[in-house]
C-alpha positions in Angstrom: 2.6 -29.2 9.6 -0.5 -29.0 7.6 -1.3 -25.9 5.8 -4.8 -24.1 6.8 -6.7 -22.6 4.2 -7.8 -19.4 4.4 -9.4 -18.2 1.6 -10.8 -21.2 -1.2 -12.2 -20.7 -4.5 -13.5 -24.2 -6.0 -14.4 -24.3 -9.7 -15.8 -21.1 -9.7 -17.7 -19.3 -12.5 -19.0 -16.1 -12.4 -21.0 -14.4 -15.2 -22.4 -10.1 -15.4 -26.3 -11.4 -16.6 -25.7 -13.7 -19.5 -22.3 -13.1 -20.3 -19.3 -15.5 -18.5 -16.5 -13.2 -17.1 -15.2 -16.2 -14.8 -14.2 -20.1 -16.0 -13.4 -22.6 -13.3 -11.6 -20.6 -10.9 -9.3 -22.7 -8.2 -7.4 -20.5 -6.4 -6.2 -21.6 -2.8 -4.8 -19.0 -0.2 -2.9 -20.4 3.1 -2.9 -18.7 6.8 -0.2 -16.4 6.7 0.8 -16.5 3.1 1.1 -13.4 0.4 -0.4 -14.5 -2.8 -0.9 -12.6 -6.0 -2.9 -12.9 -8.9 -1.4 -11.6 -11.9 -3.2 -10.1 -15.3 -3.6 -7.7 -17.9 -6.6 -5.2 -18.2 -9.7 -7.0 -18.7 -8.4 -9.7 -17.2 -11.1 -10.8 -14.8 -9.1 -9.7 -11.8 -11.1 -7.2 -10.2 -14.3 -10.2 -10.9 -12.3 -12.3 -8.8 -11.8 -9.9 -5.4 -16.2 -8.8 -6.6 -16.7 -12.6 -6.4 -15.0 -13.2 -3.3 -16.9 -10.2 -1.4 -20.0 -11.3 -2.6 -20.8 -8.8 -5.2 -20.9 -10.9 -8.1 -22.9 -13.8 -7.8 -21.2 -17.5 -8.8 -23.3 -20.1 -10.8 -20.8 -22.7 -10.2 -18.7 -23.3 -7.5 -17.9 -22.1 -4.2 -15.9 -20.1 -2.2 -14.4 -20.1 1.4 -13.2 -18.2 4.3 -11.5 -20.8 6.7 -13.7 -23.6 5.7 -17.5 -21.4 5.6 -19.0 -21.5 2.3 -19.3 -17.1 1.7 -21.2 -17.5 -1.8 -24.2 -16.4 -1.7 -23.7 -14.1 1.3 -24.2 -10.4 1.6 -21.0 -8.2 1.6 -21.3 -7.1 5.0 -21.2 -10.1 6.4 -18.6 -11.3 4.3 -16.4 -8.3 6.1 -17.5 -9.2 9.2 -15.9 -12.5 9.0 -12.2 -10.8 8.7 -12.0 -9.4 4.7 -10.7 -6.5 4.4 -9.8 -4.7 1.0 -7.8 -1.9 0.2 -9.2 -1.1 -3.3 -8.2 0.6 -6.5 -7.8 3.9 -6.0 -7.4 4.0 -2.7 -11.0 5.3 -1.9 -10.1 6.9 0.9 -12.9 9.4 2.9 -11.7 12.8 1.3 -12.8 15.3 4.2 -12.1 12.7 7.0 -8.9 13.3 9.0 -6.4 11.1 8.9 -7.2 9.5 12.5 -11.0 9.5 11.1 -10.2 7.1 8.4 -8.1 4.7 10.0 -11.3 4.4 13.3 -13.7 3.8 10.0 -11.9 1.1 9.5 -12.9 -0.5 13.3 -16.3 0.0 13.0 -17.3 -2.9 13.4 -15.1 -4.1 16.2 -16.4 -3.9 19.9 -13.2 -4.0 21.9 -12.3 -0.4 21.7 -9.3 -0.4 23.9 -7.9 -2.8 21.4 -8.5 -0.7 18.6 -6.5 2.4 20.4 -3.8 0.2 20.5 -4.0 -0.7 17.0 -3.8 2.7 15.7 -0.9 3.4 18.1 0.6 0.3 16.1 -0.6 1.4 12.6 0.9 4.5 13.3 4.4 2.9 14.4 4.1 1.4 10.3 3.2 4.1 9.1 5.2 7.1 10.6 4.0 9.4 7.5 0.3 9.2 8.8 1.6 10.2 12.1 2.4 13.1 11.1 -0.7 13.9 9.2 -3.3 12.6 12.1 -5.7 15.8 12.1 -5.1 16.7 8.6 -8.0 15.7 5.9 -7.6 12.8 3.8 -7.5 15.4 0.7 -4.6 16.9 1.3 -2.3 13.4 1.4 0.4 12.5 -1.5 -1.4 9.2 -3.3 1.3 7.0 -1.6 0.1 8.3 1.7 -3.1 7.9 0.6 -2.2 4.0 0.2 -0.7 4.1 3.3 -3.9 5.6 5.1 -6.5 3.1 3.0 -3.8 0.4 4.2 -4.5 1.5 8.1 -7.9 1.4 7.6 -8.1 -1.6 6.3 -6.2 -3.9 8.2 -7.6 -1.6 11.8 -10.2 -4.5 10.9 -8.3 -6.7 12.3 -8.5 -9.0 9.0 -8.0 -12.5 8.6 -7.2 -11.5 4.8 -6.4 -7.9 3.5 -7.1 -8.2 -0.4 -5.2 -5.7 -2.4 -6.8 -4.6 -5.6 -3.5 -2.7 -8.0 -1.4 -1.1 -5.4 0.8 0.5 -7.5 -1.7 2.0 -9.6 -1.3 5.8 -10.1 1.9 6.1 -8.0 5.5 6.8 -8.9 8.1 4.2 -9.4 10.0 5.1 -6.3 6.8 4.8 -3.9 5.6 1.8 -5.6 8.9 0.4 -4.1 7.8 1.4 -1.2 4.6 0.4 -0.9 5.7 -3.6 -2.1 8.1 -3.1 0.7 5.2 -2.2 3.3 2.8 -5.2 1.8 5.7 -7.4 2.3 6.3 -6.2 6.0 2.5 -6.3 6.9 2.4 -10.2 6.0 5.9 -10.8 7.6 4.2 -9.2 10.5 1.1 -12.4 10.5 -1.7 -10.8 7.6 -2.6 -12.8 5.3 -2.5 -11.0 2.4 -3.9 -11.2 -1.6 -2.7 -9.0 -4.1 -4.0 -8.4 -7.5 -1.7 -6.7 -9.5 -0.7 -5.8 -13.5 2.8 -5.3 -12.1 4.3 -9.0 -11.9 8.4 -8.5 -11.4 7.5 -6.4 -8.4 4.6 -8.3 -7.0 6.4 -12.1 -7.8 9.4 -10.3 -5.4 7.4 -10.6 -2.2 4.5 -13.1 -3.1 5.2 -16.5 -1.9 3.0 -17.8 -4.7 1.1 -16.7 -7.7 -1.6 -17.2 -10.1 -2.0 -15.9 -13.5 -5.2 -14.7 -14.8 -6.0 -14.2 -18.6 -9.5 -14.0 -20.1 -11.2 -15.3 -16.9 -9.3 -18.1 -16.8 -6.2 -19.4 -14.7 -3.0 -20.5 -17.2 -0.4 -20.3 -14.2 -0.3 -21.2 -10.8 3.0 -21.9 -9.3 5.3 -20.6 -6.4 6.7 -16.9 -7.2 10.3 -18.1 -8.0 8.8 -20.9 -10.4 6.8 -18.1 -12.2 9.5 -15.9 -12.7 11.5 -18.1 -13.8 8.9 -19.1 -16.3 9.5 -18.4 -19.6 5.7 -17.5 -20.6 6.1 -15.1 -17.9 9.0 -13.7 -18.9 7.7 -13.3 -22.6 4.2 -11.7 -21.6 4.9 -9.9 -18.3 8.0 -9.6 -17.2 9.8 -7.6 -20.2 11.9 -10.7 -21.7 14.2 -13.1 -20.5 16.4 -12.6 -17.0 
């Protein structure tokens, strides 16, 4: 069976006025895959989930969302043809309830009885936000706050949820948890794209991968084959296995 491509980025460069931040990008993301893109600070990775929403403009290239050339078009309509992001930080809507997030996250959809029954099945993923329904975003732990921008996100019914550093800010015990949700909410049919500085814990549930340094790709292979790279294993992964 032939692989569909969801999400395409051909020979893209992206520059912030005169100065390049992006060189002759290729990244290819199938239906129903979990890819990551790996990197250091000031990699380019955050250019790369700016350049697929349409923030940053390309001057080469092109990118697209099952087949539609998106370059070029405005954000919004970019997330109206199934991107969702859950982005650093979390970013969540501080005096919002909990339940008041997760419907921002549906505002665009029509079909409102399907959207209750989303939430009823966001909720059955995320039992913690349960819990918390009426309470206001504020008062969350920042891994329920991942959870909650997580909800929101995919109540968008996404054909891609990007995921811009999940584990940023949160302790090592819930950043096992939330790789263990990411992996169960592709297993589940969302196609998902992680970006990510931590590569032994995203490589464990990614099905492939893509390294990232100085706006350029240098790897691209399947997660095993990267960690058992030994480049890898000298610049990100902490030495040898």
């Amino acid at each position: 069976m032939n692989k569909i491509p969801i999400l395409e980025l051909q020979n893209v460069d992206t520059y912030y006025g005169s100065i390049q931040a992006l060189y002759d990008i290729d990244i290819v993301i199938y239906d129903g895959e979990l890819a990551c893109l790996l990197g250091g600070n000031a990699s380019g990775k955050s250019t790369i989930l700016k350049t697929i929403l349409g923030v940053c403009n390309i001057r080469k290239g092109m990118v697209k969302l099952n087949g539609e050339r998106i370059d070029g078009k405005p954000t919004k309509y970019i997330i109206s043809k199934g991107v969702a992001i859950v982005p650093e930080n979390r970013r969540i809507f501080p005096r919002l309830s909990v339940l008041e997030n997760m419907e921002m996250g549906a505002y665009l959809r029509t079909d409102r009885t399907e959207v209750k029954r989303d939430i009823e099945r966001m909720l059955g993923l995320f039992p913690r936000l349960k819990e918390r329904l009426h309470q206001p975003g504020i008062t969350l732990s920042g891994g329920e706050q991942q959870m909650l921008a997580m909800a929101r996100a995919l109540l968008s019914n996404p054909k891609i949820l990007l995921m811009d550093e999940p584990s940023m800010g949160l302790a090592p015990i819930l950043v096992d948890q939330q790789f263990d949700l990411i992996h169960k909410v592709n297993q589940q049919g969302t196609t998902v794209f992680v970006v990510e500085q931590n590569a032994t814990m995203a490589l464990s549930i990614a099905d492939r991968g893509y390294v990232l340094q100085t706006g350029s790709i240098v790897l691209a292979d399947t997660a095993q084959a990267l960690l058992n790279n030994e480049m890898m294993q000298k610049a990100y992964l902490g030495g040898e296995n």
